[in-house]
N, C-alpha and C positions, 0 to 999 in steps of 0.2 A: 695431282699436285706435283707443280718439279723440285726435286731436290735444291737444299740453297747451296751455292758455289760454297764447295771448300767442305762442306759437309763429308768427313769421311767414311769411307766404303762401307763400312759393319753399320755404322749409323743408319746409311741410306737404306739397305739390306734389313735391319731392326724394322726401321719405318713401313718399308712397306709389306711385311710381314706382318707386324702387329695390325697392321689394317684389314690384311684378309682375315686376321682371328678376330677382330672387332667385328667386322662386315658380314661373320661369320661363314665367308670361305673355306676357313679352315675350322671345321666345328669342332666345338668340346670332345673331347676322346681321340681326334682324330691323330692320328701319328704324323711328325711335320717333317718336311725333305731332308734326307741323309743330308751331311756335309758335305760328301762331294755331289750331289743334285744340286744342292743349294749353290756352291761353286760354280759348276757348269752354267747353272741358270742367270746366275746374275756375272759372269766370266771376273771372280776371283780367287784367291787363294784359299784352301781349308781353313788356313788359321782365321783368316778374315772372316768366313764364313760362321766358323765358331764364338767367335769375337760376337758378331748379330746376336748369333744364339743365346749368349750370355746374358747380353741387353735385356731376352725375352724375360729368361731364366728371373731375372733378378726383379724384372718388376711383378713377379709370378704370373705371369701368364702362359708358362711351359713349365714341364714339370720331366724328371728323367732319373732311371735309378740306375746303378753301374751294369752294365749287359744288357740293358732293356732301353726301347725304341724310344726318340722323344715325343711324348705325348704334348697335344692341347690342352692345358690344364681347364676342367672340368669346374663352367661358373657356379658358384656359390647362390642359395637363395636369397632373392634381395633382402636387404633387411634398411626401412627407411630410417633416417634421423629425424623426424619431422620437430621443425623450427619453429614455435610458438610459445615464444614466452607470455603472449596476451593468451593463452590460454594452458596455465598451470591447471596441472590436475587438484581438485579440491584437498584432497587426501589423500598421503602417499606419494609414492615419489613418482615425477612425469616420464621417466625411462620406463617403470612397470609400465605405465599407463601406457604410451606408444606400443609397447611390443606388444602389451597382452589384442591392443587391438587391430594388428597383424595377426593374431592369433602364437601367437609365440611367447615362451616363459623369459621376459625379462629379467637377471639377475645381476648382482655386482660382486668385484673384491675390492678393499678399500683397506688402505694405512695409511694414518693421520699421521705428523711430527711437527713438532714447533720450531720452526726454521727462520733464521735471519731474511729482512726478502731481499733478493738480486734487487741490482737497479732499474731493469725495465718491469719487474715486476711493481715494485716501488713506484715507478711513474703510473702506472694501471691506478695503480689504489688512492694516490696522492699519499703518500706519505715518505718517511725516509730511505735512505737504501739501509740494510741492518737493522729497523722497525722490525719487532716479534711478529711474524703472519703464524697461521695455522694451512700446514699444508696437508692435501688428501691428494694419495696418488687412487685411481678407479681404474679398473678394466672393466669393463661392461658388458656381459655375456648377452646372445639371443641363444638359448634352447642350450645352454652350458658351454658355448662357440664363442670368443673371444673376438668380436668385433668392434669399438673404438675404448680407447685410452682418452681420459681425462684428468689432467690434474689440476685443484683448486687451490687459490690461499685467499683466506679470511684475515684481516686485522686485527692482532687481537686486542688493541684498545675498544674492540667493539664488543668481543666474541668472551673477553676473561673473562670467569668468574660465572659464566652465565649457562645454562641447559643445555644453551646448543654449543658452545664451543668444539666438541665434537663433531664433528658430523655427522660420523658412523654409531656414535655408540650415545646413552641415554633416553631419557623418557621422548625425545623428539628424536631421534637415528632417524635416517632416509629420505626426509618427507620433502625435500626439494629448498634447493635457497631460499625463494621467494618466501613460502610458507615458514620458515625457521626463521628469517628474518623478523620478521613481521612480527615474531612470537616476542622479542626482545623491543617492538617499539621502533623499528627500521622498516618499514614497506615499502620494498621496490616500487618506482615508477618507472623506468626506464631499462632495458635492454638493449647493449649495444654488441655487434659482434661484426668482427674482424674476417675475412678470408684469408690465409697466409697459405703459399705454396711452399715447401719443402720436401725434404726425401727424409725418411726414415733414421732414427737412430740406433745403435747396438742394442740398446734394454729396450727401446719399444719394440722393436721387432724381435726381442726374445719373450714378451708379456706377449704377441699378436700370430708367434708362430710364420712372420715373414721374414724376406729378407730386407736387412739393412740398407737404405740406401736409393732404397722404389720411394718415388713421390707418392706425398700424400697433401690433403688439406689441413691446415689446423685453424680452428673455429677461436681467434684469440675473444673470449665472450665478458662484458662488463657487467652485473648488475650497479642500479644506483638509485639511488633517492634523492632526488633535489639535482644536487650539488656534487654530494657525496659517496663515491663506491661504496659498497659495500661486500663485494667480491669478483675473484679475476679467476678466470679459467682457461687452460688453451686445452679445445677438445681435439682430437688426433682421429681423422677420417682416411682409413686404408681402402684403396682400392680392394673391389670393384662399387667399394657402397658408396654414399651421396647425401648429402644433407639436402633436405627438402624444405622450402618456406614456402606456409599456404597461408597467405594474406587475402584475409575475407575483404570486398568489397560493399559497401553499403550507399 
C-alpha cells in the first residue's frame, strides 16, 4: 500500500510496522527493532523513530518496561460479542449465555444512578434533555479479564416505581433488557445498533487496563417497541476483540 502524501514519517513507520505485527511478521513475544535499526531502516531520526514506537505502544500492540527490550505484545484469547438480539437467552442474562458457550465464566460490575439524560442521549430515547433516565455503567468480565465497557439508560417514566428499575439489584437483577422489559408489559420488537468509531477515554481505559486514546468501536444499541424506546446503550469494543452478527438465513 503507498503512503498518502503528506502522511508524516512516524505515521508511515507506525503503519507499516503494525502490519508486520498483524501479518504476524513480527510474532507475539518477539522483541521489535532497537530505535536506531528502526532508524537506519527506514533512514530517520531516533526521535521519529520512537515517535512510531509510541503509535504502537498506545494502541497496545507493544508493550516495554524501563531496561527491558520492546516486546510484541502477546494476543489475548479471543473472546466474541456475538450480536443477536433475535435470540435472547430464555433466562438469565445473554453476556453469561455467550461466554459460558465459548466455554468461559461470563461476569459483570455494575453501578446504577439516576441521571438527568444529556441531549443525545435524550434524542436515543425520544424524550427531553434533563428527563430522569436510570443509568448503569457495566464492565463485563470473560474469566475475571475486563473486556467491553457498557453503559445504559432507562427512562424512568417507564422503569419508576417498578421491579426492574434497577437493573443490577431485585427479584429480576441481570436477566437482560428484553426479558425485564417485557416483565413491566414493554416487549421489545425491534433492535437497532449503531457502529461508532472513536478512541478511547481516560476512565474507560482506567475500567479496561488500556491506554487512553487507541481506537475502539462503540456499539450505540436501541431497544424498541412500536414506536417507542425503551433503552439506549453505547457498548465499548477494545481492540483486539470484535463484535460478531450471525444472521440465520431461511
Amino acid at each position: 500500500m503507498r503512503p498518502i502524501p503528506d502522511t508524516p514519517a512516524y505515521q508511515r513507520i507506525a503503519d507499516e510496522l503494525r502490519r508486520e505485527i498483524l501479518d504476524g511478521e513480527l510474532a507475539p513475544g518477539e522483541q521489535l527493532p532497537s530505535l536506531a535499526e528502526l532508524a537506519q531502516r527506514f533512514q530517520v531520526s531516533d526521535r521519529t523513530a520512537y515517535e512510531a514506537t509510541r503509535v504502537l505502544m498506545n494502541e497496545g500492540l507493544i508493550h516495554s518496561r524501563p531496561g527491558a527490550p520492546t516486546l510484541v505484545r502477546e494476543r489475548p484469547a479471543a473472546v466474541r460479542m456475538v450480536r443477536s438480539w433475535y435470540r435472547e437467552s430464555p433466562k438469565g442474562s445473554p453476556w453469561h449465555a455467550d461466554m459460558a458457550a465459548q466455554g468461559r465464566n461470563g461476569t459483570w460490575e455494575a453501578h446504577s444512578e439516576r441521571v438527568p439524560a444529556p441531549p443525545a442521549i435524550a434524542d436515543r430515547l425520544h424524550i427531553k434533555a434533563g428527563d430522569h433516565t436510570m443509568r448503569t455503567h457495566y464492565v463485563l468480565l470473560a474469566d475475571g479479564q475486563p473486556t467491553f465497557l457498557s453503559t445504559s439508560w432507562e427512562p424512568l417514566a417507564l422503569t419508576l416505581g417498578t421491579d426492574i428499575m434497577l437493573p443490577e439489584q431485585g427479584p429480576h437483577a441481570g436477566i437482560g433488557v428484553a426479558d425485564r422489559m417485557a416483565l413491566i408489559g414493554h416487549q421489545p420488537d425491534m433492535a437497532v445498533e449503531d457502529l461508532v468509531p472513536r478512541t478511547l477515554t481516560g476512565p474507560e481505559a482506567a475500567s479496561l487496563g488500556l491506554r487512553a486514546g487507541i481506537p475502539v468501536i462503540v456499539i450505540e444499541r436501541t431497544y424498541w417497541q412500536g414506536d417507542l424506546p425503551l433503552e439506549t446503550a453505547d457498548i465499548v469494543i477494545p481492540p483486539p476483540y470484535r463484535p460478531r452478527y450471525e444472521i440465520p438465513i431461511s
